[in-house]
C-alpha positions in Angstrom: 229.7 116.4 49.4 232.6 118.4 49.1 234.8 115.3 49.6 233.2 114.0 46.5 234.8 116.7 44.2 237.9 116.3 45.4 238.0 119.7 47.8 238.4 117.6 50.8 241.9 116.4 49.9 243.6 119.2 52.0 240.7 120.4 53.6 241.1 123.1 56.5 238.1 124.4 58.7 238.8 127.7 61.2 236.3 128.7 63.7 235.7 131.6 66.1 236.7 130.7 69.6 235.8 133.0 72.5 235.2 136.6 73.0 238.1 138.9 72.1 239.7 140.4 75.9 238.7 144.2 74.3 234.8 143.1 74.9 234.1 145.5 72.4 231.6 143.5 70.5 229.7 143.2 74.0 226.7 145.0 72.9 226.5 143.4 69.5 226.6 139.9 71.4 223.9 140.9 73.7 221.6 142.0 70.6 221.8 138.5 68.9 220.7 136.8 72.0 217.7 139.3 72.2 217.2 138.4 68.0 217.5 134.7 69.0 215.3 135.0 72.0 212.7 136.4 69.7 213.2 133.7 66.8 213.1 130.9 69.5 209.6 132.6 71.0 208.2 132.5 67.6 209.1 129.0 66.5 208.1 127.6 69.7 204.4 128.9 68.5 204.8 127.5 65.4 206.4 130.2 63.8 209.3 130.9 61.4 213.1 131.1 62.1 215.9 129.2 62.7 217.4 128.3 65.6 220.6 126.0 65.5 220.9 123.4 68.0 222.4 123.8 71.4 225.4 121.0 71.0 225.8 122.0 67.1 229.7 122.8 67.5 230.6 119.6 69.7 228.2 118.2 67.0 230.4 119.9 64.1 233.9 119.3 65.6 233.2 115.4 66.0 232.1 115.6 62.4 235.5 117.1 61.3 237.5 114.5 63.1 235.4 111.8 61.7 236.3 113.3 58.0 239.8 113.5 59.2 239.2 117.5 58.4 242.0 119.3 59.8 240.7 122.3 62.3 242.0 125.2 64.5 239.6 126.9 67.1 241.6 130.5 67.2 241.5 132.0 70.6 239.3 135.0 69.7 237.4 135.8 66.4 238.9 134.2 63.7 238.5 136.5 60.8 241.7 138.0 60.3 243.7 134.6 61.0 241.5 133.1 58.2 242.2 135.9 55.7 245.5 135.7 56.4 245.7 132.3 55.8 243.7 132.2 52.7 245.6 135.0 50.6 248.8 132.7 52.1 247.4 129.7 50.1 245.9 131.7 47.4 242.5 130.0 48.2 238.6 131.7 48.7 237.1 131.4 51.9 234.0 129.7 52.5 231.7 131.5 55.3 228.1 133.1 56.1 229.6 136.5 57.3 229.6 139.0 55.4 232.7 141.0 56.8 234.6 138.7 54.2 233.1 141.0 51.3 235.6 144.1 53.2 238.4 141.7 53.6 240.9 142.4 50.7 241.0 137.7 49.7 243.3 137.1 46.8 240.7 134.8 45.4 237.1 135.5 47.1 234.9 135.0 49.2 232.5 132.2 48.5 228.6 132.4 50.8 227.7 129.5 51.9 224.6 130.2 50.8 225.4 130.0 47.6 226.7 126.7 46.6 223.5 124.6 45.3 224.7 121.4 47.4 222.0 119.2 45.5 223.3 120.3 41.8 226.6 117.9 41.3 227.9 118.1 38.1 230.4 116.2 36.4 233.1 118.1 34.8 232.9 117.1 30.9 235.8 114.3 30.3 236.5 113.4 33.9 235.4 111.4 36.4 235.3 114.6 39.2 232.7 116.9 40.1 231.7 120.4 41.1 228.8 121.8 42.7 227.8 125.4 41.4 228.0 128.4 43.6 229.2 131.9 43.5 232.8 133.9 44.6 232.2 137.5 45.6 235.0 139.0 44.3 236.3 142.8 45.8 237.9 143.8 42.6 234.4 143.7 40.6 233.2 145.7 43.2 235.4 148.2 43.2 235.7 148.1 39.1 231.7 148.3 39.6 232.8 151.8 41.8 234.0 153.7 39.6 237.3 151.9 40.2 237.8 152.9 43.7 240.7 152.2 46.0 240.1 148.6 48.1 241.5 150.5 50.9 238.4 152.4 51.1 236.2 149.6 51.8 237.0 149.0 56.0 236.0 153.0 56.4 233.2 151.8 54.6 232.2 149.0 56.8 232.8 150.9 60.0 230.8 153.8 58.8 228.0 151.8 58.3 228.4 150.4 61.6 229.9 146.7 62.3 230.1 144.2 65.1 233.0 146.4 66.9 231.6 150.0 66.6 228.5 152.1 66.6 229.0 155.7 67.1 225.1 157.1 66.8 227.3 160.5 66.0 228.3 158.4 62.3 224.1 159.1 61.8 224.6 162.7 62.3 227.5 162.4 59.5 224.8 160.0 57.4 222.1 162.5 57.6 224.0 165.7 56.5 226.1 164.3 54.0 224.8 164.3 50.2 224.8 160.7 49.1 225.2 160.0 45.5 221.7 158.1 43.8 222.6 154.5 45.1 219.6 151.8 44.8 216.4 151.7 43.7 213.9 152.9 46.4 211.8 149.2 46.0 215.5 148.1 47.7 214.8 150.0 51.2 216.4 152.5 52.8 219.6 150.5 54.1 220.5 149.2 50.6 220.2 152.8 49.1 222.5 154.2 51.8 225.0 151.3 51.8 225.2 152.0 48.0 225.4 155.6 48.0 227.8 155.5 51.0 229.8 153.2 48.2 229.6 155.7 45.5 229.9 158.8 47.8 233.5 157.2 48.9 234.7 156.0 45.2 235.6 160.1 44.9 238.4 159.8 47.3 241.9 158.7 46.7 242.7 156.6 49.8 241.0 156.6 53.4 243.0 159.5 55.2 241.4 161.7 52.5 238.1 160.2 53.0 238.0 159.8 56.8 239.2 164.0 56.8 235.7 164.3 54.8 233.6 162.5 57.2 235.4 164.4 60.3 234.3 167.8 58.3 230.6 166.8 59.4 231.1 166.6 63.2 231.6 169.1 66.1 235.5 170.0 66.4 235.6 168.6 69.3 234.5 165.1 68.8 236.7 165.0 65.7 240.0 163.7 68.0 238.3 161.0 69.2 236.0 159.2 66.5 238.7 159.6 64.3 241.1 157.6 66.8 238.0 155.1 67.2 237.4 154.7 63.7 241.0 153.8 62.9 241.4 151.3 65.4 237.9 149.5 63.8 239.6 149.4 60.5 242.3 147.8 61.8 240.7 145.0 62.1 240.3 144.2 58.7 244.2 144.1 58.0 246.1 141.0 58.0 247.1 138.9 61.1 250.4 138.3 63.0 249.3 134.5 63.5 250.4 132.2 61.2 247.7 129.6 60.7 249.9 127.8 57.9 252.3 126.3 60.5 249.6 125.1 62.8 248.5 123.4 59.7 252.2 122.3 59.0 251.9 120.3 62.3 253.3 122.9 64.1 251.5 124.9 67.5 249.4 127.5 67.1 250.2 130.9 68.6 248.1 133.6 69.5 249.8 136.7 71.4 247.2 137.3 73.4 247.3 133.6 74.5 250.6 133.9 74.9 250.4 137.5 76.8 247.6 136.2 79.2 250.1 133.3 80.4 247.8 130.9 80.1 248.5 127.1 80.9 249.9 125.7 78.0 247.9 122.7 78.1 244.9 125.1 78.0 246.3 126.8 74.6 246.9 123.7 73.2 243.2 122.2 74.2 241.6 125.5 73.1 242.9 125.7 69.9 242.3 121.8 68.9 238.6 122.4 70.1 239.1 120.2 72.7 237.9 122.9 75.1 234.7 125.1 74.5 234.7 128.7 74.0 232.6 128.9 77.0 235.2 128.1 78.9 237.7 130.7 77.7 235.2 133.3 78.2 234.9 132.0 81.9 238.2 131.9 82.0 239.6 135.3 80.8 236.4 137.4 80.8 234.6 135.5 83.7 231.6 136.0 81.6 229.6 133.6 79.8 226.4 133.9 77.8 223.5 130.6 77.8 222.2 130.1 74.3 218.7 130.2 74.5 217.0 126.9 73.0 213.1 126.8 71.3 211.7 126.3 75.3 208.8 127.7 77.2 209.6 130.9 77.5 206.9 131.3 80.1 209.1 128.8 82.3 212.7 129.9 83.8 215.3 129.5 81.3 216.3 125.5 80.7 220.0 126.7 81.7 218.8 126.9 85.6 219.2 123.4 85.5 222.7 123.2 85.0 224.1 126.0 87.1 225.5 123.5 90.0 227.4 122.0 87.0 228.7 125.8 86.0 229.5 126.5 89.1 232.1 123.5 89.6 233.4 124.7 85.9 234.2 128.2 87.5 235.5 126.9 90.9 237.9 124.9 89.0 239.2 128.2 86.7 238.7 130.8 89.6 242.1 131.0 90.6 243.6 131.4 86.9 240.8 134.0 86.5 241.7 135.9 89.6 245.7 136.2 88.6 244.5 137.3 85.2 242.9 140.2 87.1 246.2 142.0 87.7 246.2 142.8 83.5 242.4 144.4 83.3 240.0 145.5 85.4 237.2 142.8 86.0 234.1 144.9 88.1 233.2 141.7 89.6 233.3 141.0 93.3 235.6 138.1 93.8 234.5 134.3 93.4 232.1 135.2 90.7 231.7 135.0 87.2 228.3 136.4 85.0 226.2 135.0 83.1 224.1 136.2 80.5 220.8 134.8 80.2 217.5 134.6 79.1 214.4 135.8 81.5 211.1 135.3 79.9 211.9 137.6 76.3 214.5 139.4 77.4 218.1 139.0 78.9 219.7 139.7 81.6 223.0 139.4 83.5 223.3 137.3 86.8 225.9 136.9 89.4 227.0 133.3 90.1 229.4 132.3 93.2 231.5 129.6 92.0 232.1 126.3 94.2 235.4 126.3 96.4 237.3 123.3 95.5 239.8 121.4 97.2 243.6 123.3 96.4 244.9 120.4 94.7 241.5 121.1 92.1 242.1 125.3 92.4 245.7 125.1 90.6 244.7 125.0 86.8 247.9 124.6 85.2 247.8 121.1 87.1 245.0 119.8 86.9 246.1 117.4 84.3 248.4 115.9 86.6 245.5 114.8 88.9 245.0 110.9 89.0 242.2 109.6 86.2 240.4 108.3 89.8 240.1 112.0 90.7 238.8 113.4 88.3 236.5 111.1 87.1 235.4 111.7 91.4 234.7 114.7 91.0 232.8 114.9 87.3 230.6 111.5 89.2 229.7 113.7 92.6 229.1 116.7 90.7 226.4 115.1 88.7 225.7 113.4 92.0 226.0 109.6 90.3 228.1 106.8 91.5 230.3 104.6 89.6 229.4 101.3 90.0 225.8 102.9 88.7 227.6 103.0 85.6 229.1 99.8 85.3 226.8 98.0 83.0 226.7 100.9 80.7 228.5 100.8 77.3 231.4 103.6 77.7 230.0 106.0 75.0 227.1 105.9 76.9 228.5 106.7 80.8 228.5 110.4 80.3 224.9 110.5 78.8 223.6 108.2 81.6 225.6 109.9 83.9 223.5 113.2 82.9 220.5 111.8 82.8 220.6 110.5 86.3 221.3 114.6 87.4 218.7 115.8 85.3 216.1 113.1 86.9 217.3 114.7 90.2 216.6 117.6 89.5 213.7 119.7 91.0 214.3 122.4 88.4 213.0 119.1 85.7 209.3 118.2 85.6 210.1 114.8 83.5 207.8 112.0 82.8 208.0 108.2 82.3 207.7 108.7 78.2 210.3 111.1 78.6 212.8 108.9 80.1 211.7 105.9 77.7 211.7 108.1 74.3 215.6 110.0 75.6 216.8 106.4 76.6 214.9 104.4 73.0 216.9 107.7 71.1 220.4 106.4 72.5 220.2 103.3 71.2 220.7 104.7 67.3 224.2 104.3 67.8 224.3 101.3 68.5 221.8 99.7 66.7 223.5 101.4 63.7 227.1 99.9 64.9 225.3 96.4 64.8 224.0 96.8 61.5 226.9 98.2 59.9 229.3 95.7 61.8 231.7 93.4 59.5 231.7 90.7 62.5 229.6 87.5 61.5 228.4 87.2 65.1 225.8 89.9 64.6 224.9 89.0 61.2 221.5 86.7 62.7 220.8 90.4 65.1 221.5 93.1 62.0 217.7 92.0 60.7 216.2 92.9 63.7 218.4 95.8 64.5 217.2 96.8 61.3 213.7 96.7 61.9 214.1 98.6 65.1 216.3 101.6 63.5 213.7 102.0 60.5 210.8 101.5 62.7 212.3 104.4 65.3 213.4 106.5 62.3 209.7 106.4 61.0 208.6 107.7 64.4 210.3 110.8 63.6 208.0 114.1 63.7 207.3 115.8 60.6 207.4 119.4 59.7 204.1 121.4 60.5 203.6 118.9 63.6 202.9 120.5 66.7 205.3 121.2 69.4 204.5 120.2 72.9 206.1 123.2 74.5 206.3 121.4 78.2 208.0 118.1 76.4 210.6 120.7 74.4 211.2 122.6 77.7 212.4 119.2 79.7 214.3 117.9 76.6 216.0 121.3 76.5 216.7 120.7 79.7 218.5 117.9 79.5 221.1 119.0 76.2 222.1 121.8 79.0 222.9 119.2 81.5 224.8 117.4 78.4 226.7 120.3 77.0 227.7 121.7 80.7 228.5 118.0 82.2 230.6 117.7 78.8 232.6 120.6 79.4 233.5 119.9 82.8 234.4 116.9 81.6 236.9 118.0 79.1 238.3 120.7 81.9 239.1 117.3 83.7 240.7 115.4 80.3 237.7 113.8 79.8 237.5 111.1 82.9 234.8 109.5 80.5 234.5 108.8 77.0 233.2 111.4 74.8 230.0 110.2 73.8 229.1 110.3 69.9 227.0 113.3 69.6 226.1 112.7 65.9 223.8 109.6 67.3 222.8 110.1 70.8 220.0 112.6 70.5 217.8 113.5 67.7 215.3 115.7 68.9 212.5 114.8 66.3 213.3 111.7 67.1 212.5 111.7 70.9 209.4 114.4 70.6 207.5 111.5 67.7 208.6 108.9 70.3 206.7 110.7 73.2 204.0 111.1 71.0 203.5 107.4 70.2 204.4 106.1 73.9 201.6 108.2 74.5 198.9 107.0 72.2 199.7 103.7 70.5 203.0 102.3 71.3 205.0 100.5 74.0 208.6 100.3 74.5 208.5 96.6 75.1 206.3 95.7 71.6 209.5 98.3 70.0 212.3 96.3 71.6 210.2 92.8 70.5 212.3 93.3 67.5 215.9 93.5 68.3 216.6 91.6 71.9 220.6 92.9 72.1 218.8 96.5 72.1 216.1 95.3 74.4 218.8 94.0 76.8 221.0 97.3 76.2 217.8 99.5 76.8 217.3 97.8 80.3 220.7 98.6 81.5 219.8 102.2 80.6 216.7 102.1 82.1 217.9 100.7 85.0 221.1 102.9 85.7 218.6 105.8 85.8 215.5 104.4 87.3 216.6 104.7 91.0 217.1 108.6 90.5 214.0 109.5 89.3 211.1 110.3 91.8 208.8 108.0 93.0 205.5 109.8 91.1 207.4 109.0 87.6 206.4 105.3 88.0 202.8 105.7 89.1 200.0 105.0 87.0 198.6 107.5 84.6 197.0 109.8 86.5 197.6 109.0 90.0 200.3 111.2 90.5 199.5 113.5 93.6 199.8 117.3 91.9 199.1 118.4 95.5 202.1 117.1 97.0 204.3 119.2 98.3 207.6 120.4 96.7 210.9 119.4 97.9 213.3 122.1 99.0 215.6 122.9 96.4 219.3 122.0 97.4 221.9 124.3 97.4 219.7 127.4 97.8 222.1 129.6 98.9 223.9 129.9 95.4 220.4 130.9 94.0 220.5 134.0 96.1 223.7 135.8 94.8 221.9 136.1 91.1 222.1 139.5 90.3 218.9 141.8 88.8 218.8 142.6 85.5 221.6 144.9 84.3 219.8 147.7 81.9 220.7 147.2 78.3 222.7 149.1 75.8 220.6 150.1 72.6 222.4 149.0 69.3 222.2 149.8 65.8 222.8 146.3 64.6 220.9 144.6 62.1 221.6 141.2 61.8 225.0 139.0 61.0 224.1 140.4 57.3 225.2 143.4 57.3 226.9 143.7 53.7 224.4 141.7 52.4 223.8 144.2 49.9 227.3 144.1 48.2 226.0 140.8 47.1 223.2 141.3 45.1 222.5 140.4 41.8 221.9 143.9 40.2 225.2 145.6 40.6 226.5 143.5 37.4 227.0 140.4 36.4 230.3 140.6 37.2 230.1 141.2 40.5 229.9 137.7 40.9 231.6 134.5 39.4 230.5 130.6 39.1 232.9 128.6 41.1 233.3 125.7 39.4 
């Protein structure tokens, strides 16, 4: 959409990459995968939320390349590079966080939220468009203050309490000082304090004056030392050594801390082009990483136990860079380990993972790129325990997917049925079918009707909103995207031995739960395939690549699988045993990713806000 009014003609996108080496959002990050715990629980009873996918940023970044959007993932948050770069190009920034409403932009800040995407307009006379939406502008704030000083407004946001502080002591200074009248009681408690907080600091010159106020309200001898921490958090709302511009000039991009972690520069350079995952930095630097929790049974162990074999090999292959970056900060972990942060039943908790010793030409990360294709496409296959000449009649963009579904049918961690297999395997076949009837070759012209048939016929299989969610069949799908997203990032570790499959086709999850539904009840996959025999003849190739991996019962006639038979042992059980207890959790203030969500309303003025046309 925003191609079509012409704003995609030097389009830029910036993203977040990897926790910042402080940690000192720790305790926010641990409270959003509580929140999101809770939001997945309550959608997977048919509640409300949102939840985004689990591959949504592989998802995104393909998307960008596709649109030939130019990208940079920064090395930590990404805030004050973007800032910096849009007051460099006198351009608003686009974003759902509100810390751009404290962030002194030349020309806005523009919510995503905002822009009525299905309301293009033509601009009068021309032949472009616009699509309506609204620039949150700091100077009609402060104008809206009394005219107070822009400088004021990081003391602000740290007083109220951000991602990177929370002194409880800052509710001692809350409760004793006299707040000015801010909002109308109907608004709630946090939208009268954020606005009297506003009006209570538009009295004050500049922030030393102010910040001397607030120290008036605490014991002497705490003074010193919120005063120290409360500068250093307002720092982080000034502008950013790293030049963005010249990454975008074709140049490299260079973050100091990067730089001061002597890192691999082939990592740098990967990391920043998104061609590695945050996860991995975090593994890497931190030896840390956190397992987005998915809408799963949350009466079963988290879907990510699946994939921890795959993890592990990720952190035998950065252990050794981890360990050397030991000797700049203190790491409390016992060596050859990393943590995780995961979900266990509602709650989180930390466990300790031993990574895999690898071979020493594998340990050495700054060349591993120098490692034969052979090799590393070796050890991607034995890690998710598949042979190559498995893969051999599989379509290319389809290896890696195959590849994972062959672990994942392996798996005694998986309870997958036949349907399940056939509706994840009749899914992958939307990329193709929509290559063949796309295709300018006259070869396929006599196959697009039938390829045709089978993508609207599939399409209309989709669920629908309202339907109701078979949590066991969600559970094994989710599953499998963790096998996906962990055997894709190994994969890019090793400079991707296999293709990287086309995410924006291979798995639509409304797609594959409506498929199980009718395989089920009223369909078969060979009266689907009737219609299109290419796909039929790709399907089977699928089919059969994975069929020998999946356990005997799978194939058995409805209802005569033995449920009594007993288990096998789970391999590798040793690893299982060095996963820590719970580690007790830190209570936190925060209240969403919204925090300044009241600078934006409507009933400051009308000036407080613009149309962006």
């Amino acid at each position: 959409m925003l191609s079509s009014t012409g704003f995609a003609s030097t389009p830029t996108w910036s993203s977040d990459g990897g926790c910042d080496i402080s940690d000192k959002k720790l305790t926010t990050l641990k409270d959003r995968a509580k929140e999101k715990i809770q939001v997945a629980h309550s959608l997977s009873i048919g509640g409300g939320g949102c939840v985004c996918p689990l591959l949504i940023r592989e998802v995104f970044i393909q998307v960008l390349i596709k649109l030939q959007v130019c990208f940079v993932q920064c090395f930590s948050e990404a805030d004050r590079d973007i800032m910096t770069l849009a007051n460099h190009w006198n351009c608003p920034v686009l974003s759902s966080d509100s810390d751009f409403c404290i962030f002194d932009l030349k020309t806005g800040f523009c919510p995503l939220n905002s822009f009525q995407w299905r309301n293009m307009n033509v601009i009068q006379g021309t032949q472009d468009y616009y699509i309506p939406a609204k620039c949150f502008s700091l100077d009609a704030l402060c104008h809206y203050f009394s005219n107070m000083n822009k400088a004021l407004l990081p003391l602000f946001a740290v007083l109220c309490g951000n991602d990177h502080i929370n002194l409880p002591m800052m509710e001692r200074f809350l409760s004793q000082v006299r707040l000015p009248p801010g909002a109308a009681s109907s608004k709630g408690r946090r939208h009268h304090r954020v606005l009297g907080l506003l009006n209570w600091l538009s009295h004050f010159a500049n922030p030393t004056e102010a910040l001397n106020n607030v120290l008036k309200y605490l014991p002497k001898k705490d003074q010193e030392n919120v005063k120290e921490l409360l500068c250093c958090s307002m720092e982080e709302y000034h502008q950013s050594q790293v030049k963005l511009q010249d990454f975008f000039q074709g140049s490299t991009y260079v973050c100091p801390t990067a730089l001061n972690l002597g890192l691999p520069e082939w990592v740098q350079v990967a990391l920043s082009k998104g061609q590695l995952a945050p996860f991995i930095s975090d593994a890497l630097v931190l030896r840390r990483t956190f397992l987005h929790t998915q809408v799963e049974n949350m009466q079963q162990p988290n879907a990510h136990r699946i994939a921890l074999p795959i993890r592990q090999i990720i952190y035998g292959l950065l252990l050794n860079a981890s360990l050397h970056l030991e000797s700049m900060f203190w790491n409390p972990l016992p060596p050859q380990t990393f943590s995780e942060v995961e979900r266990i039943h509602k709650n989180i908790k930390t466990s300790i993972v031993d990574a895999v010793e690898l071979p020493k030409d594998h340990s050495d990360l700054s060349k591993l790129t120098e490692l034969s294709l052979a090799r590393r496409q070796a050890l991607l296959l034995e890690t998710l325990k598949v042979k190559q000449t498995i893969l051999d009649p599989v379509p290319a963009l389809l290896k890696l997917p195959i590849a994972v579904s062959c672990y994942w049918l392996q798996s005694t961690e998986a309870k997958a049925k036949l349907h399940h297999l056939q509706a994840l395997l009749l899914g992958m076949l939307m990329g193709p079918l929509h290559a063949m009837i796309n295709s300018p070759d006259k070869e396929h012209l006599q196959q697009e009707g039938g390829a045709k048939m089978l993508y609207d016929e599939l399409r209309r299989m989709q669920t629908r909103p309202g339907m109701r969610l078979d949590l066991d069949t969600a559970h094994v799908f989710c599953q499998w995207q963790c096998c996906l997203q962990m055997a894709m990032y190994l994969n890019q570790l090793l400079s991707t031995p296999l293709p990287e499959p086309d995410l924006t086709r291979l798995y639509n999850g409304s797609l594959v739960h409506g498929l199980c539904q009718q395989l089920l009840t009223s369909t078969s996959v060979e009266s689907l395939l009737s219609m299109c025999p290419k796909a039929k003849q790709l399907y089977e190739h699928l089919f059969n690549a994975t069929r020998s991996f999946a356990p005997a019962e799978l194939f058995l006639p409805k209802g005569k699988s033995n449920s009594k038979k007993k288990k096998p042992k789970k391999r590798s059980t040793n690893w299982s045993k060095n996963r820590g207890g719970p580690i007790s959790n830190t209570r936190c203030s925060h209240a969403g990713s919204n925090r300044f969500g009241p600078l934006m309303v409507e009933n400051l003025e009308e000036e407080e806000t613009s149309e962006l046309e």
